[in-house]
Backbone as ProteinMPNN parsed JSONL, in Angstrom:
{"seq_chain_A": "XXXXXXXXXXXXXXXXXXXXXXXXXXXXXXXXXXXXXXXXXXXXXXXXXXXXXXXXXXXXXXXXXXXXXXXXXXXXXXXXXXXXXXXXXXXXXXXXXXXXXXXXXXXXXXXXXXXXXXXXXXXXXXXXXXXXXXXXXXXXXXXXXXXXXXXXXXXXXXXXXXXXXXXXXXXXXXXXXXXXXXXXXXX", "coords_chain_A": {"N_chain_A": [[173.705, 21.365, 136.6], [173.96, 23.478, 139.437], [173.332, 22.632, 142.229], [174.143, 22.219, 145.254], [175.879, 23.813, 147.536], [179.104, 22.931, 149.538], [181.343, 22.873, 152.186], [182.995, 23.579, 149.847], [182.894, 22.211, 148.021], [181.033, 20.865, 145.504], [177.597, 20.197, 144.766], [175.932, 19.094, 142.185], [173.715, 18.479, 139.342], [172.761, 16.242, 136.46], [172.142, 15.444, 132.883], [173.077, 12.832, 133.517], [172.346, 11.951, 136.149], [172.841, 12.921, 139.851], [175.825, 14.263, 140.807], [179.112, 15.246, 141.969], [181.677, 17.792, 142.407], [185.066, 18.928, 142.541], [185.658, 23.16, 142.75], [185.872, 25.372, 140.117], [189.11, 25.663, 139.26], [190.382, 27.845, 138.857], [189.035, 30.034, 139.778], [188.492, 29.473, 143.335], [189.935, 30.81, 144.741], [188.736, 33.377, 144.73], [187.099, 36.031, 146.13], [184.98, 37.748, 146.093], [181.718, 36.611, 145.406], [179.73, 36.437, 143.441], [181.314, 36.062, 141.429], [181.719, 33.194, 141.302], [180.433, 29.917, 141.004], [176.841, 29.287, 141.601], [173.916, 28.1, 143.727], [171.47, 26.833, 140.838], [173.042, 28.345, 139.166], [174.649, 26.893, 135.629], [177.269, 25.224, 134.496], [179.873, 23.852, 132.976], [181.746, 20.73, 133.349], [184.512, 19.004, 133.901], [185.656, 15.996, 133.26], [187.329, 13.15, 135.608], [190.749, 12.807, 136.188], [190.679, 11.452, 138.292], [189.36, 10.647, 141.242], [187.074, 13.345, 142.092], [185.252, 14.927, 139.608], [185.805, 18.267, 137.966], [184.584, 21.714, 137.932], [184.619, 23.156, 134.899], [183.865, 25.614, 133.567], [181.735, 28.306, 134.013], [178.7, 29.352, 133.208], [176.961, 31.741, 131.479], [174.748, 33.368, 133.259], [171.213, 33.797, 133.281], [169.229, 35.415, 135.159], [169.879, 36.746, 138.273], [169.171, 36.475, 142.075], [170.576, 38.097, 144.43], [171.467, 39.405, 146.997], [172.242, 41.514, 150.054], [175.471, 40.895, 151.507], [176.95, 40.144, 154.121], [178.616, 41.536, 156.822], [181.326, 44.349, 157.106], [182.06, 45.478, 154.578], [180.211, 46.403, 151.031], [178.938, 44.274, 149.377], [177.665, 42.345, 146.812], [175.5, 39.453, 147.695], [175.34, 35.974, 146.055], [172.596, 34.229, 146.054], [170.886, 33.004, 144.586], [170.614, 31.595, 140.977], [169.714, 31.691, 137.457], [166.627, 31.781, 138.078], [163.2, 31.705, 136.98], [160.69, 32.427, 137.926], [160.256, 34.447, 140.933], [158.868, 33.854, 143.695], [157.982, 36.0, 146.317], [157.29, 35.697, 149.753], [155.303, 35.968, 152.289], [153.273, 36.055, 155.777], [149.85, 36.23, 156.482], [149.541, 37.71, 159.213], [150.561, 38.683, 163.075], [153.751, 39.518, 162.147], [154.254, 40.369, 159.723], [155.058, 42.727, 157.818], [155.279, 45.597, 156.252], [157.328, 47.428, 154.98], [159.077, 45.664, 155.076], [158.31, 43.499, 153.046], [158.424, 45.304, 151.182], [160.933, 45.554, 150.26], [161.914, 42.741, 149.858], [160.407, 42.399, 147.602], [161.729, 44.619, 146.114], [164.647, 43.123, 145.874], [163.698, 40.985, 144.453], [162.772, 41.513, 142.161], [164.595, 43.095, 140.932], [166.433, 41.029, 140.27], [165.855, 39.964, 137.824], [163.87, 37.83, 137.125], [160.551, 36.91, 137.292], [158.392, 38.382, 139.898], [156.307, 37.086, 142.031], [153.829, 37.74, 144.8], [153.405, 35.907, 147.588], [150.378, 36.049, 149.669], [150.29, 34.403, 152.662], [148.875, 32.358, 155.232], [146.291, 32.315, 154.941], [144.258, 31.121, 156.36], [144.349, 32.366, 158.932], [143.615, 34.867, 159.046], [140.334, 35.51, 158.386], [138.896, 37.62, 159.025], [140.187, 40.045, 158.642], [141.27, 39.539, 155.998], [141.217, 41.215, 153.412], [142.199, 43.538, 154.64], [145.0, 43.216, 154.52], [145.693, 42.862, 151.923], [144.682, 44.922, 150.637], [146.686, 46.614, 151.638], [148.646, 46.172, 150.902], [149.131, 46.389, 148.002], [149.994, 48.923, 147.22], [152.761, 48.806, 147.491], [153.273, 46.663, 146.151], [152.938, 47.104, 142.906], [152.06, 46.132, 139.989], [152.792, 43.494, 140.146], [151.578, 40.206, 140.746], [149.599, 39.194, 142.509], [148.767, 36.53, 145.571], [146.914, 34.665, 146.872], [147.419, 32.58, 149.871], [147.163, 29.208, 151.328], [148.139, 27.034, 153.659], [147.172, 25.843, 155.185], [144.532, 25.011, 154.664], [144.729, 24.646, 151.726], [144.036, 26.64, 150.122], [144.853, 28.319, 147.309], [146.533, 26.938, 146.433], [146.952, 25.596, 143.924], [146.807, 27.59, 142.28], [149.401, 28.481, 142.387], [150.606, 26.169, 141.532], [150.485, 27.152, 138.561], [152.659, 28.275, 137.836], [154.713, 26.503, 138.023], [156.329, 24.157, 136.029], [157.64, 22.222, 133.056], [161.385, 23.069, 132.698], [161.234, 25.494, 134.273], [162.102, 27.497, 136.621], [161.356, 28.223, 139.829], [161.809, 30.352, 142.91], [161.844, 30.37, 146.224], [161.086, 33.825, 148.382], [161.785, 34.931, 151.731], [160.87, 35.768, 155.141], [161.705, 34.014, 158.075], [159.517, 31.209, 158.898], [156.938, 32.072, 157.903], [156.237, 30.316, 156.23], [157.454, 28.945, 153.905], [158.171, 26.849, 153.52], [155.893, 24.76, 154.453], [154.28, 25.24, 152.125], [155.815, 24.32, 150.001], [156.175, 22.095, 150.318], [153.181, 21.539, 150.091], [152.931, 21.962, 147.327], [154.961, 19.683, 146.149]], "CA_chain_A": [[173.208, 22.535, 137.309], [174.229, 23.812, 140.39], [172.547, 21.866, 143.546], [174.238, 23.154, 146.657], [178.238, 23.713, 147.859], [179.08, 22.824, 150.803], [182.534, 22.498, 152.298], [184.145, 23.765, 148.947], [182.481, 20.917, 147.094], [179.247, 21.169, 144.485], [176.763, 19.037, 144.464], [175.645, 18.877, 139.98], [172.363, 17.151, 138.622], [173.016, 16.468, 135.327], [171.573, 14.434, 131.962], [173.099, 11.574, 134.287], [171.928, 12.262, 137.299], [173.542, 13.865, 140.727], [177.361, 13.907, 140.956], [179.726, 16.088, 143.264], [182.676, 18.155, 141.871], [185.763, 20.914, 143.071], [185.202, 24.382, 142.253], [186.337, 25.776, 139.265], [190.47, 25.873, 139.886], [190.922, 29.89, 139.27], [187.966, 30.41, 140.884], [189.096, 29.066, 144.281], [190.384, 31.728, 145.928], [188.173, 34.288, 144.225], [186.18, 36.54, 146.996], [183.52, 38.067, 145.171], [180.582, 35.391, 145.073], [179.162, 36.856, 141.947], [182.168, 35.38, 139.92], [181.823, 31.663, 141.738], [179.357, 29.243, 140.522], [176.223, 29.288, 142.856], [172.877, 27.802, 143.528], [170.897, 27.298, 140.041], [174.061, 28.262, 138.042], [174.566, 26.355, 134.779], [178.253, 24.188, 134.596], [180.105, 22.807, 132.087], [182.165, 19.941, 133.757], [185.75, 18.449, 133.363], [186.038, 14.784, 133.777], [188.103, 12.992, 136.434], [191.033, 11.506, 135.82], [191.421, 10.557, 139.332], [188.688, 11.433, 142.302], [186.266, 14.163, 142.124], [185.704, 15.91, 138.38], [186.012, 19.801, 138.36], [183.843, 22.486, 137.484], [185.707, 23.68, 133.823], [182.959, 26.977, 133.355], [180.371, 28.992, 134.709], [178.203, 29.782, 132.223], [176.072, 32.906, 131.558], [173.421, 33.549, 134.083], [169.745, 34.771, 133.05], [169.303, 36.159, 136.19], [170.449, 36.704, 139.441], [168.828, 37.417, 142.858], [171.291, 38.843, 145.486], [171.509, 40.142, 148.952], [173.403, 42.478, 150.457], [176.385, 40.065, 152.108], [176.897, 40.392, 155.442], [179.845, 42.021, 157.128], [181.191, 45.862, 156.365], [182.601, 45.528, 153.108], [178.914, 46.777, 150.47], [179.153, 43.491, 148.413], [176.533, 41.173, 146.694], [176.246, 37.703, 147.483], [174.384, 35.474, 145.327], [171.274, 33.661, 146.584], [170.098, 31.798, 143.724], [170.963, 32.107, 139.998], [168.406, 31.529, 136.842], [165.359, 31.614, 138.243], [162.254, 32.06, 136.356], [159.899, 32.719, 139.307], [160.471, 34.508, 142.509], [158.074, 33.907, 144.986], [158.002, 36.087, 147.619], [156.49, 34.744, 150.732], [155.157, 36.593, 153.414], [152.359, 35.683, 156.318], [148.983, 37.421, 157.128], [149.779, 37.624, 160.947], [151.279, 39.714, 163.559], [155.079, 39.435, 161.728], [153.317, 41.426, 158.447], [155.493, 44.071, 157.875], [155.031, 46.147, 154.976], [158.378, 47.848, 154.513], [160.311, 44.529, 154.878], [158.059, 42.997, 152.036], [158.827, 46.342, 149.722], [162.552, 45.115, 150.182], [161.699, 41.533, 149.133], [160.518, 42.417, 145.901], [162.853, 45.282, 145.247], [165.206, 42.173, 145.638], [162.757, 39.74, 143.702], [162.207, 42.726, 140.745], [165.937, 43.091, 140.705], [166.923, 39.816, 139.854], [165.762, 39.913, 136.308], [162.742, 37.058, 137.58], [159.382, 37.247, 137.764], [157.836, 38.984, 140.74], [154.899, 36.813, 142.178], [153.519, 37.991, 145.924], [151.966, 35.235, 148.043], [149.909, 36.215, 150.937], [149.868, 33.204, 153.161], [148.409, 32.18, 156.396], [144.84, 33.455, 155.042], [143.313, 31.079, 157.532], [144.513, 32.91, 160.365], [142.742, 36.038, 159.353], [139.666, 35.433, 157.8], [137.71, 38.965, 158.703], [141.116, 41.407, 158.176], [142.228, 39.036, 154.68], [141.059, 42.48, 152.842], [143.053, 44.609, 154.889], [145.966, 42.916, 153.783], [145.599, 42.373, 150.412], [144.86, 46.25, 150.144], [147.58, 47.434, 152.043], [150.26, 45.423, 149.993], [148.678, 47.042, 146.713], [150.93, 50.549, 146.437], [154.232, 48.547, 146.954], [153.163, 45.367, 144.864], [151.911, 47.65, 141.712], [152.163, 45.271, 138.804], [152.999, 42.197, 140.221], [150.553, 39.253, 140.515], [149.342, 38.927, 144.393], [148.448, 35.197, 145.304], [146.419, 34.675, 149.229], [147.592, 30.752, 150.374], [147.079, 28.631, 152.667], [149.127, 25.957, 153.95], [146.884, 24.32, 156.49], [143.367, 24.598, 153.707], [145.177, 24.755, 150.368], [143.834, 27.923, 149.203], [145.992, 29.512, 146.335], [147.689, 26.453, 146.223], [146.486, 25.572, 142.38], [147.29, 29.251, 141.089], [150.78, 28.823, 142.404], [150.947, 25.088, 140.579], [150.377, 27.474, 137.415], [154.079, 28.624, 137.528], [155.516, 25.337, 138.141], [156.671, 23.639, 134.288], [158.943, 21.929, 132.777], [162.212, 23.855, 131.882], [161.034, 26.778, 134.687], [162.734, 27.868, 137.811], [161.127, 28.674, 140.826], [162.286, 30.396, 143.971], [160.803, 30.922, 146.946], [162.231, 34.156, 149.241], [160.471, 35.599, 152.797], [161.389, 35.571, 156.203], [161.317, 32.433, 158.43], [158.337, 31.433, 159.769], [156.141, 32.483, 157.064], [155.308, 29.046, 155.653], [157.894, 28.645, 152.459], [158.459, 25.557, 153.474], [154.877, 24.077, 154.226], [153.805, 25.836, 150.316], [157.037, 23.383, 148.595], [155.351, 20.329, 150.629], [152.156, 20.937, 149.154], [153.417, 21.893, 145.838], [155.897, 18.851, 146.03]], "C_chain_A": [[173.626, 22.432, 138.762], [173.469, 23.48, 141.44], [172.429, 22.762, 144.534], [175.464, 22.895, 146.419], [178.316, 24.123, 149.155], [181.005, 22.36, 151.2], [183.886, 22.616, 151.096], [183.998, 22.817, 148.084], [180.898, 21.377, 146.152], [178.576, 20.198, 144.248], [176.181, 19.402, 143.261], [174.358, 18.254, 140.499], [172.881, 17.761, 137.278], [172.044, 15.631, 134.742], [171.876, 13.085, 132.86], [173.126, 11.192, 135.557], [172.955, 13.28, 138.116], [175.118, 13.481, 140.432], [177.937, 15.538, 141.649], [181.261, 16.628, 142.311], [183.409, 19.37, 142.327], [185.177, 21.887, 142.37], [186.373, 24.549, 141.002], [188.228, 26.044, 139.982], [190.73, 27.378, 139.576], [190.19, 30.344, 139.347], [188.157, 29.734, 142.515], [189.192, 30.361, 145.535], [189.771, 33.202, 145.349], [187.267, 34.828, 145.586], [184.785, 36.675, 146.591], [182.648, 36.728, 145.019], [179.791, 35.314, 143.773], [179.79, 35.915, 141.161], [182.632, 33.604, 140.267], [180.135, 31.591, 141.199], [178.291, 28.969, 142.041], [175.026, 28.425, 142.562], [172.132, 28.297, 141.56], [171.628, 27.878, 138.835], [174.307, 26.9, 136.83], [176.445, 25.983, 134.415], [178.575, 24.005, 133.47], [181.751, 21.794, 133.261], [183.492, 18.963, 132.918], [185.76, 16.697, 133.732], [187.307, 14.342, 134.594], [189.215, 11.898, 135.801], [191.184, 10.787, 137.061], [190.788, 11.296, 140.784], [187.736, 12.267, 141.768], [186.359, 14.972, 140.513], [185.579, 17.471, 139.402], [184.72, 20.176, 137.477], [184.682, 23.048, 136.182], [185.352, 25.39, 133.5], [181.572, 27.477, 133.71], [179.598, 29.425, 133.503], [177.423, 30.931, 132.299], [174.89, 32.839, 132.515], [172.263, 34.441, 133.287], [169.389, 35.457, 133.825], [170.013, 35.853, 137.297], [170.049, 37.089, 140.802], [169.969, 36.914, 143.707], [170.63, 39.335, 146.187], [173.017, 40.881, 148.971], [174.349, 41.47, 151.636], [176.683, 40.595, 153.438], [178.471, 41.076, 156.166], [180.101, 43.913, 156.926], [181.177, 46.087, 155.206], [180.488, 45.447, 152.113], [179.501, 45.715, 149.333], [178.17, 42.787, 148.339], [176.406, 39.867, 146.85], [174.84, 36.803, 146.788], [173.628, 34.348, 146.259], [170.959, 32.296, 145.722], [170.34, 32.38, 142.08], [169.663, 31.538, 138.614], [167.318, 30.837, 137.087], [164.492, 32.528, 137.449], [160.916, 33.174, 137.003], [160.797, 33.256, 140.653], [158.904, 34.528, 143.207], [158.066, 34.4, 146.287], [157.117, 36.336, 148.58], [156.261, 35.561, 151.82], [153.623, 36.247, 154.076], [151.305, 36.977, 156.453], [148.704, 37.321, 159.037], [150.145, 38.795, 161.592], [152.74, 40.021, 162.918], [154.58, 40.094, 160.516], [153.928, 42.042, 158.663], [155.82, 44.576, 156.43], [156.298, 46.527, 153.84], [159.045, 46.732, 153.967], [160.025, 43.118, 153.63], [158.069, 43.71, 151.057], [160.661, 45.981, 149.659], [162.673, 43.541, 149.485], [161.287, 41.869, 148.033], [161.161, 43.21, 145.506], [163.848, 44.42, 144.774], [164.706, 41.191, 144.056], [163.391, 40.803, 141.923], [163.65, 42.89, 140.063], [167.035, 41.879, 139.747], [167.039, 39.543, 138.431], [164.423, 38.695, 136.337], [161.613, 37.495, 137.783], [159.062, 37.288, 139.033], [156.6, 37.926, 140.883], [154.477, 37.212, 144.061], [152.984, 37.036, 146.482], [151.796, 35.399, 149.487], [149.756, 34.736, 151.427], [149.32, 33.114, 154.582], [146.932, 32.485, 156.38], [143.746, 32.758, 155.73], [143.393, 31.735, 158.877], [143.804, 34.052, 160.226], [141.538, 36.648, 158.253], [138.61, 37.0, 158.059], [138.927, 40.282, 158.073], [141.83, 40.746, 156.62], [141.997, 40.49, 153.622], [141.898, 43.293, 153.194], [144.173, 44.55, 154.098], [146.366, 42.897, 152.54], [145.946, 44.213, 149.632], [145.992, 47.12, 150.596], [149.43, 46.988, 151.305], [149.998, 45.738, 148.001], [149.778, 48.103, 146.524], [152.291, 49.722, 146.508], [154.47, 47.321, 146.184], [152.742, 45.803, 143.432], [152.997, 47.057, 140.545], [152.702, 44.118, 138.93], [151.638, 41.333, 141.138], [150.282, 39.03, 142.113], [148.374, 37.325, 144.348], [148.303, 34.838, 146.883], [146.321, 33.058, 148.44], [146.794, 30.7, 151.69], [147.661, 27.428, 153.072], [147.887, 24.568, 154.379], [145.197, 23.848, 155.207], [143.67, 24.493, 152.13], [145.002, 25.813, 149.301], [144.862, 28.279, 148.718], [147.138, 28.445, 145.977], [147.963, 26.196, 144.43], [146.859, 26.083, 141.761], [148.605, 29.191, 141.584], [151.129, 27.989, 141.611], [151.113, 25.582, 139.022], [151.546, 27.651, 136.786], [154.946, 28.29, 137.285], [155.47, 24.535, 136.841], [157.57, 23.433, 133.91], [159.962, 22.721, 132.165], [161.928, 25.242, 132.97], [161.577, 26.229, 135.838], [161.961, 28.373, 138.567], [161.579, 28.837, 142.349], [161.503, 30.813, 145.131], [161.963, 32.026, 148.144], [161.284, 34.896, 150.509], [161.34, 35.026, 154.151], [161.211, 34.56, 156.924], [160.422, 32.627, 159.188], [157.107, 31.487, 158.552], [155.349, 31.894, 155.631], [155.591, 28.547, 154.52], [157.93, 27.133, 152.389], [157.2, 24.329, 153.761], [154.133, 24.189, 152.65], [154.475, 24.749, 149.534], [156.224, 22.464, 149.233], [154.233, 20.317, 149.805], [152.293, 21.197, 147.688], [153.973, 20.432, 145.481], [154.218, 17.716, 145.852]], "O_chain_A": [[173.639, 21.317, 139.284], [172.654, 24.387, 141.605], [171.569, 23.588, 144.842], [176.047, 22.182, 145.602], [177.888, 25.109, 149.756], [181.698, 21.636, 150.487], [185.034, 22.174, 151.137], [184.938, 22.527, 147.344], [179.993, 22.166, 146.423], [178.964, 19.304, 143.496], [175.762, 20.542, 143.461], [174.047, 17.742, 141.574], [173.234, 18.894, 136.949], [171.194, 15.07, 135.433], [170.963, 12.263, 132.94], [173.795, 10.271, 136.027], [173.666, 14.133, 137.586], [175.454, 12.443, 139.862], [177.317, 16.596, 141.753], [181.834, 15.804, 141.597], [182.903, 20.477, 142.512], [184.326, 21.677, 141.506], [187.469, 23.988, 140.969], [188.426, 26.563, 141.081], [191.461, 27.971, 140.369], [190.318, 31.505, 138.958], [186.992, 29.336, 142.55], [188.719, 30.62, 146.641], [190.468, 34.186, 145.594], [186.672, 33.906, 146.144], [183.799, 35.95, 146.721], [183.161, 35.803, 144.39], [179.337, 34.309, 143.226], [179.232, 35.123, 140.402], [183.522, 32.951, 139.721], [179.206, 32.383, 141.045], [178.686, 28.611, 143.151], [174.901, 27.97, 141.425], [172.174, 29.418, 141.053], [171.109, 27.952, 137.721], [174.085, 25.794, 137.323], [176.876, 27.007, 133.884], [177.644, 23.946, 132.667], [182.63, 22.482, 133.781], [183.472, 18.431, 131.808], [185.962, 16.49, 134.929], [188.335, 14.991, 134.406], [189.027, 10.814, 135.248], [191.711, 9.675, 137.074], [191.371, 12.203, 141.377], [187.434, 11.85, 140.65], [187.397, 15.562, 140.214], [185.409, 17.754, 140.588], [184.058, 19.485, 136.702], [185.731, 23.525, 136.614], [186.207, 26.242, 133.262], [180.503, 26.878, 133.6], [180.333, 30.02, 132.715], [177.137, 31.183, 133.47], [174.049, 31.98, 132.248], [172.45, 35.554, 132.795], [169.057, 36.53, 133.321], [170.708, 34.84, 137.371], [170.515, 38.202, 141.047], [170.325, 35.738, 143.784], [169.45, 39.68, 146.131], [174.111, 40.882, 148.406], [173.789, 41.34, 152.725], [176.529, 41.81, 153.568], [179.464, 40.756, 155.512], [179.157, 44.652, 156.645], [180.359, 46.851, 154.695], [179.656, 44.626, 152.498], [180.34, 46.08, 148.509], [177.588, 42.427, 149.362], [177.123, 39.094, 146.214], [173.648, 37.004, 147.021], [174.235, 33.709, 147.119], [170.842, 31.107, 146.022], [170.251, 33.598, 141.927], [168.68, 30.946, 139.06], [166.973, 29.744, 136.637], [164.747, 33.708, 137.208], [160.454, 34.25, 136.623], [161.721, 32.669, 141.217], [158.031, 35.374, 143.012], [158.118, 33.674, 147.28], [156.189, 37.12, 148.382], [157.307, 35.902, 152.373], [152.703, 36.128, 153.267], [151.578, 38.176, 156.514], [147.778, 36.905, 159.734], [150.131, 39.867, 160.987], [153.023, 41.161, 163.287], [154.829, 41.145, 161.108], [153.847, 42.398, 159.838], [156.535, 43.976, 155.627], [156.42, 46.252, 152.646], [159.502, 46.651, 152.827], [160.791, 42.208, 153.312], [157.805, 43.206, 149.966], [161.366, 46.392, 148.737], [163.53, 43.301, 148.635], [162.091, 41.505, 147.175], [161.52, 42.964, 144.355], [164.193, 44.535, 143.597], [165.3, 40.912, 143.014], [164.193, 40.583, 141.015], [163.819, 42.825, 138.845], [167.961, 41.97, 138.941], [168.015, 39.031, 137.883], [163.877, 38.718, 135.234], [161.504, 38.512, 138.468], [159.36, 36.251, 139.625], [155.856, 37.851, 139.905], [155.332, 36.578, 144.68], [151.824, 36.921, 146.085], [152.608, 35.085, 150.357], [149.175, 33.913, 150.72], [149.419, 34.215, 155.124], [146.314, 32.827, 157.388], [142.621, 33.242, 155.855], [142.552, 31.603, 159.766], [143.254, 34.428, 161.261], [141.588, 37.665, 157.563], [137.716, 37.317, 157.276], [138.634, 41.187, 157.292], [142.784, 41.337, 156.115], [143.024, 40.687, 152.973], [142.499, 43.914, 152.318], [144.475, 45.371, 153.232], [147.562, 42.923, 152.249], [146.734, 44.643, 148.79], [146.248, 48.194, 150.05], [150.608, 47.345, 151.292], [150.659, 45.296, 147.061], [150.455, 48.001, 145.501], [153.035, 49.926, 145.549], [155.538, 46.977, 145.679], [152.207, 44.944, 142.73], [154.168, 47.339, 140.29], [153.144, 43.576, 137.916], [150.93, 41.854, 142.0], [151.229, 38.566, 142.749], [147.571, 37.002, 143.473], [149.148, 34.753, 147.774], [145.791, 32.547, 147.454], [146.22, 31.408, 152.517], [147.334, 26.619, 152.204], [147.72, 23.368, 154.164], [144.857, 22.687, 154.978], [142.734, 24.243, 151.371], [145.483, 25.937, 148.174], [145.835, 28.58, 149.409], [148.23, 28.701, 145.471], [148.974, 26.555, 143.826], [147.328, 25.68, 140.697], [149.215, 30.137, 141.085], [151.92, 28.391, 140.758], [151.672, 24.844, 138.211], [151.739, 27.381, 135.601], [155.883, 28.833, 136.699], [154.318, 24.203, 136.561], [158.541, 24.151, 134.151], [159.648, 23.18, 131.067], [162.456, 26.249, 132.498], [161.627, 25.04, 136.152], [161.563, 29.399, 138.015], [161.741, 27.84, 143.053], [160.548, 31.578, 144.993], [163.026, 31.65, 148.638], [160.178, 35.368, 150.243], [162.193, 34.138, 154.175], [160.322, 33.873, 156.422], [160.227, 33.576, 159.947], [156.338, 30.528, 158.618], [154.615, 32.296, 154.729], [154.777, 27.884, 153.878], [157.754, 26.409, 151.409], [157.395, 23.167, 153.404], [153.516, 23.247, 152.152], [153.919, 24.252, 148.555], [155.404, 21.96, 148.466], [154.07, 19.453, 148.943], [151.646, 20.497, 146.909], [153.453, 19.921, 144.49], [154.311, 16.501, 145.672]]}, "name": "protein", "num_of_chains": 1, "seq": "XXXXXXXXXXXXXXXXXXXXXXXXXXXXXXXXXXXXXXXXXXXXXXXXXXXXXXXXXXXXXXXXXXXXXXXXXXXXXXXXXXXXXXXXXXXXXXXXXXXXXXXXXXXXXXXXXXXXXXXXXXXXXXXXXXXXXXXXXXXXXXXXXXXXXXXXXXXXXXXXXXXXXXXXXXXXXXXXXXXXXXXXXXX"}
């Protein structure tokens, strides 16, 4: 499975642990990111006779969440590939913005992944945690809403529910907004 790629290189975990391998050879000079092997992508692997093995095939993806790639050109670039879970992450603070968390799950919803919402920061606003909750209702309708907390652990439990062997979870939200204190206490 697909680690990370860095410098034109892939970092694998496999049945025998991590190992590092080129990109697929007529995939190389391919633009499109869609049709390169990405985060969370699934491998089959050529052995070396000499240095670094290769990537031999990309295999089918279950899902896919994308972004809109940066530049002029209207192209997708892949994010993260079969995930089970999306998690997307947003604070109850001043940075709360409603629209820009109806774009995270159009993303999330898109993917072909489960949709989960988690309000976080809900010690910072223990008399308005209602507001929030209700005002992320009309563009969260039918996905699972989940108030954290980093610094008291609230909500941390009901997120552990998602986490299982054989499942994918991603986490996606703007920076700042505590994805990365949530994996510590998950971890």
């Amino acid at each position: 499975r697909v680690v990370t790629e860095q410098r034109g290189q892939y970092r694998l975990h496999g049945e025998e642990g991590a190992l590092r391998a080129h990109p697929p050879v007529g995939m190389r000079r391919k633009t499109d990111s869609l049709e390169k092997p990405g985060v969370g992508d699934w491998v089959a692997v050529a052995p070396a006779r000499s240095g670094l093995p290769s990537i031999a095939a990309l295999l089918p993806r279950r899902t896919a969440l994308t972004r809109q790639a940066a530049g002029e050109r209207a192209e997708s670039q892949l994010v993260a590939a079969n995930l089970d879970v999306v998690f997307v992450v947003t604070s109850m603070n001043q940075d709360f913005n409603l629209r820009r968390l109806e774009r995270y799950l159009v993303i999330a919803k898109a993917s072909g992944a489960k949709p989960v919402l988690v309000l976080n920061k809900t010690d910072l606003v223990a008399e308005e945690r209602a507001r929030f909750v209700d005002s992320v209702g009309e563009v969260a309708a039918g996905v699972e809403i989940v108030a954290t907390s980093a610094v008291t652990a609230e909500g941390i439990e009901r997120l552990r529910t998602y986490l299982a062997p054989g499942r994918t979870v991603g986490l996606i939200g703007s920076s700042g907004v505590g994805k990365s204190s949530l994996v510590n206490h998950l971890i």
